[in-house]
N, C-alpha and C positions, 0 to 999 in steps of 0.2 A: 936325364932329359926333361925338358920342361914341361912333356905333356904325363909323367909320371910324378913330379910333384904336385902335380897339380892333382891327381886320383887320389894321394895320401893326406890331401888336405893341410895345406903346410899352417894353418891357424890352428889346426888341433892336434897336431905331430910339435909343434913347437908352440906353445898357445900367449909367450911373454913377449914376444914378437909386434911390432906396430903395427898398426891396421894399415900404415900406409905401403910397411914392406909388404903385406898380404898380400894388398889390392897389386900393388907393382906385378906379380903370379896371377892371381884372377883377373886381375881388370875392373874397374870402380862397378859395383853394384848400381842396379838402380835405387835414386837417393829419396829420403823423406825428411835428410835435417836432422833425426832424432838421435840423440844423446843419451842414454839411459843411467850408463853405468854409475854404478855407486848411490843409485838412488832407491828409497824406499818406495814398498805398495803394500799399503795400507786400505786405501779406499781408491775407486777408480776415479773419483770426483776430481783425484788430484793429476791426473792424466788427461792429454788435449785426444782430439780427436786423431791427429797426425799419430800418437803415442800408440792411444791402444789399435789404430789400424797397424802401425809395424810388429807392436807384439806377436799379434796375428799371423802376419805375413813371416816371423819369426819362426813360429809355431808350424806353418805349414811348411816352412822351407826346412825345418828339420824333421817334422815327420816322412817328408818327402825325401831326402837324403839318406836318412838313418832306416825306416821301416819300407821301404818301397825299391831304394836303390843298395838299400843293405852297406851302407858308407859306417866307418866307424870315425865318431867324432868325438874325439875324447878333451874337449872343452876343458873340462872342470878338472884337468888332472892337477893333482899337487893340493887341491881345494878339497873342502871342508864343510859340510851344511852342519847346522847344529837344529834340532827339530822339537818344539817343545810342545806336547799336548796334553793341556789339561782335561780334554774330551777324549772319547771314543770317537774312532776313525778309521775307513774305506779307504774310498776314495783318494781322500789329501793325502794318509799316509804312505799307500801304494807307490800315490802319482811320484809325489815327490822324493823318496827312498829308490825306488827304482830308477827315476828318469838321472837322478843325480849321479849314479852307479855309472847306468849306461853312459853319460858322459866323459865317466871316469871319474867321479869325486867321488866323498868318502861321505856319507850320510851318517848322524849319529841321532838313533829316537831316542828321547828323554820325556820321561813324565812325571807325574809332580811325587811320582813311588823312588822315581832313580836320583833325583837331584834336589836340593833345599828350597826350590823356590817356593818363595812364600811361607815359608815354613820356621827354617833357621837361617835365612838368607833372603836379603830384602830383594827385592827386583833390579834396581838402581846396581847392587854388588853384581848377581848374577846379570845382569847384558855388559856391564865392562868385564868380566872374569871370559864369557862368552867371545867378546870381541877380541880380546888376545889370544882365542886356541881356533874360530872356525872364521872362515869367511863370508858368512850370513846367518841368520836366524828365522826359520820360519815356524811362528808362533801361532797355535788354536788355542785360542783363549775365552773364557766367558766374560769379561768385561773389555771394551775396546778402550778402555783408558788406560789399561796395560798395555799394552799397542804403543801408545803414543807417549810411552813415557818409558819405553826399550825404546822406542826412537830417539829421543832426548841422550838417554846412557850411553846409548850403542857407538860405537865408531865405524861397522859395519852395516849392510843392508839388512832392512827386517821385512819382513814379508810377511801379508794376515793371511795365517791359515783356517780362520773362519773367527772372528767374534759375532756378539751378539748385537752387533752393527750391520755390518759386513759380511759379504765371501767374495772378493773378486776374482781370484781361482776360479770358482766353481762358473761366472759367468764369463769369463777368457774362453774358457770351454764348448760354452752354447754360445756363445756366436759363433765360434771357429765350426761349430756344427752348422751351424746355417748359413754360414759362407758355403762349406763345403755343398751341401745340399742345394738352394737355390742358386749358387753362383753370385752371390752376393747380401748385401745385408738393407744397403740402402733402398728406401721406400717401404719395406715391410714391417706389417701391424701387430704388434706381440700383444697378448692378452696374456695375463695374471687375474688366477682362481684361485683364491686362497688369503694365506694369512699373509699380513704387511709386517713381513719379517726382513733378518739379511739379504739372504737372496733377492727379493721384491728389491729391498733397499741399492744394489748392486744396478740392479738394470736401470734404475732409476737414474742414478748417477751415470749412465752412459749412453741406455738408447738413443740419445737423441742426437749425443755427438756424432755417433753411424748413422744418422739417418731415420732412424727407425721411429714409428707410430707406435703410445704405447694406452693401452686399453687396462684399468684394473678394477679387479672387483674384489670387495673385502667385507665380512659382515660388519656391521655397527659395534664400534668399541676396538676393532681389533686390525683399524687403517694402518697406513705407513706413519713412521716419524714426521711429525708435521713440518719440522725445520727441513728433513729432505724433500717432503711432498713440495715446498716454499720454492726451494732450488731448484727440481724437475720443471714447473712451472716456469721459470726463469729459462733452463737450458729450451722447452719447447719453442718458446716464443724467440729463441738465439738464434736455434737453427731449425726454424720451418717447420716444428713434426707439431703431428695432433695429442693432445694428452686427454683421458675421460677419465673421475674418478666414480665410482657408483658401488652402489648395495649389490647389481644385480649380476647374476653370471651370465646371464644368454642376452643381455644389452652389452657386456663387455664381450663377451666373444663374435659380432656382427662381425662378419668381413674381415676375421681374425687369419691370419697367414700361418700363427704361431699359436696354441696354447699352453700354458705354462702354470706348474704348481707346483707345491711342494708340503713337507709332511705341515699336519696343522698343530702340531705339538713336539716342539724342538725340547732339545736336551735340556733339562733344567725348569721344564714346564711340565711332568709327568702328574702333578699334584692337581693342575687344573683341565685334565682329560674330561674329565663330564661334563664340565664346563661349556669346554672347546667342541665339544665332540656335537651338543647341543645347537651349538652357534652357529657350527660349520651345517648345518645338515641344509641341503638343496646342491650344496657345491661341490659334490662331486663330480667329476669330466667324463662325458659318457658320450655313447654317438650322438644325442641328443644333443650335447651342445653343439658338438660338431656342426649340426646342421644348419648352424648359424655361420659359421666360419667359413674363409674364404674355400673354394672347390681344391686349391693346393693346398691345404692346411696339414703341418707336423703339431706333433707331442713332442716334447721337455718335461724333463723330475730328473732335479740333481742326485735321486736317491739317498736313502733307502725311502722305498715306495710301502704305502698299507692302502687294503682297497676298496677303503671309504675317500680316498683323497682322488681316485681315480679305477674306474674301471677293469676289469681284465681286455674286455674287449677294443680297449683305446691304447692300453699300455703295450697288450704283446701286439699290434694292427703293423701294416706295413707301415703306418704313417708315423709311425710311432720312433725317435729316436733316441731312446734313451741311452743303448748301450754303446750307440755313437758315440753321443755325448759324456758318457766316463770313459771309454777309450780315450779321449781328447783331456780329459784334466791331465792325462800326462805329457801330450805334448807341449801342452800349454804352459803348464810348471815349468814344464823344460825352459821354453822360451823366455819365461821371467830371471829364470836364472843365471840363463846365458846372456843376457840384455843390461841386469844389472851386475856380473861378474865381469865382463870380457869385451874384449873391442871386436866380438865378430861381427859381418854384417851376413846380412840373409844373401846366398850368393844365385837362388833361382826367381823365375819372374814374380815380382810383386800379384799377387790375386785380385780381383774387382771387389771392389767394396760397394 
């Protein structure tokens, strides 16, 4: 009967199937136009506003499905992730090894101990060798011009699982927290305390496509990439939002909705700790800044947290989201992978952005 194929999910009981026989069973989704599949995320810069709100609404409609309605949707059956991390990793390796399982693919980690890359094996060999056994690659890398030069080799999708450009991952995440939380994303003011690193570099390339006012503070010497600071300024002035760059932490957190940080010494900078540790001092996130920030104001740390970069009393606070916020780098992974593997579309109501 057709009200039981429709409980087994006939896109992920049978998933080679056309979207148009799907929908024939479901009935057309509500639409946004967006096309994903088979395309790379590398940086979110290269994603419209239309993109990454349906990622989202991707994301919700399968956390909503899969953890809440307890639906098994095994998407990714017969599929293949290939996982390459030249870093230590949480979070991305979790998100994406597990979410990929529960969909039903077959996840494989590889680090630079189990395979040649780079090593006896140029990079160019290893993403075509790659492209004939998995159906994506999701790369943590310490140079993002490996990134874009697996994108070149590859015949498959690549995905950045964090360079030292980027983490679009980790911000798919925090918004999808902030959707959830306020009930939407547009008109709210994110403040950044801290170093003008990936992450910083991430929000940049999107808040403003959501809507969002973004406030930052960074010490002298240690801004955002000026070429992205270049373009953030371009996207405010596109679409209506406010942008402030400054030295200070409690003029960038005024009227703050959001504040937001992260470690001030990423992997690969452990040599210049005294340095940093020096530079950073006043910017710690305390109630004290808070008091500047708007009366709703949440906490952001894509983790791993230390507590110079932020308080105890701000981190574990009700107001505080962080463990929100890494519950959701897996559904969010989820969503990129479903988005660019498969013709499903989100089948519950689109969320307010």
């Amino acid at each position: 009967p057709l009200h039981l194929i429709k409980k087994t999910c006939l896109a992920c009981t049978h998933p080679n199937l056309s979207k148009s026989t799907v929908q024939a069973v479901y009935g057309p989704p509500a639409q946004m136009n967006v096309h994903l599949k088979g395309r790379d995320l590398l940086t979110l810069q290269n994603y419209t506003a239309d993109e990454l709100k349906y990622l989202l609404w991707m994301a919700s409609d399968l956390k909503q499905r899969i953890k809440h309605k307890g639906e098994y949707l095994p998407l990714m059956q017969g599929k293949s992730l290939a996982m390459i991390f030249e870093k230590r990793s949480t979070r991305t390796r979790l998100s994406a090894e597990t979410g990929f399982a529960l969909l039903g693919g077959h996840p494989s980690f590889l680090t630079t101990q189990d395979i040649h890359l780079g090593t006896n094996e140029s990079l160019t060999d290893t993403a075509r060798v790659l492209s004939s056994m998995t159906n994506a690659i999701l790369a943590r890398v310490y140079k993002h011009d490996d990134l874009d030069l697996m994108t070149k080799e590859a015949t498959i999708p690549i995905i950045n699982g964090l360079s030292d450009l980027y983490h679009p991952l980790q911000i798919l995440a925090d918004y999808l927290t902030l959707q959830e939380h306020y009930g939407g994303l547009n008109g709210l003011t994110v403040t950044w305390i801290g170093d003008g690193n990936n992450i910083l570099h991430s929000i940049m390339m999107s808040a403003a496509k959501l809507g969002m006012h973004l406030r930052i503070a960074t010490p002298k010497g240690f801004e955002p990439d000026l070429r992205i600071t270049q373009i953030t300024e371009q996207y405010s002035k596109e679409y209506g939002t406010k942008l402030l760059l400054t030295t200070d932490p409690l003029e960038a957190a005024d009227g703050a909705n959001v504040l937001v940080t992260d470690t001030w010494i990423s992997m690969g900078q452990e040599e210049e700790k005294k340095e940093r540790l020096k530079a950073f001092q006043g910017y710690q996130i305390t109630m004290q800044t808070a008091k500047s920030a708007a009366s709703n104001w949440t906490f952001l740390h894509c983790l791993p947290r230390k507590p110079e970069e932020v308080d105890d009393e701000v981190f574990y606070s009700p107001r505080s989201l962080v463990f929100q916020e890494a519950e959701n780098r897996k559904w969010t992974i989820m969503a990129v992978m479903v988005s660019l593997l498969t013709d499903y579309s989100p089948q519950l109501q689109k969320p307010t952005f």
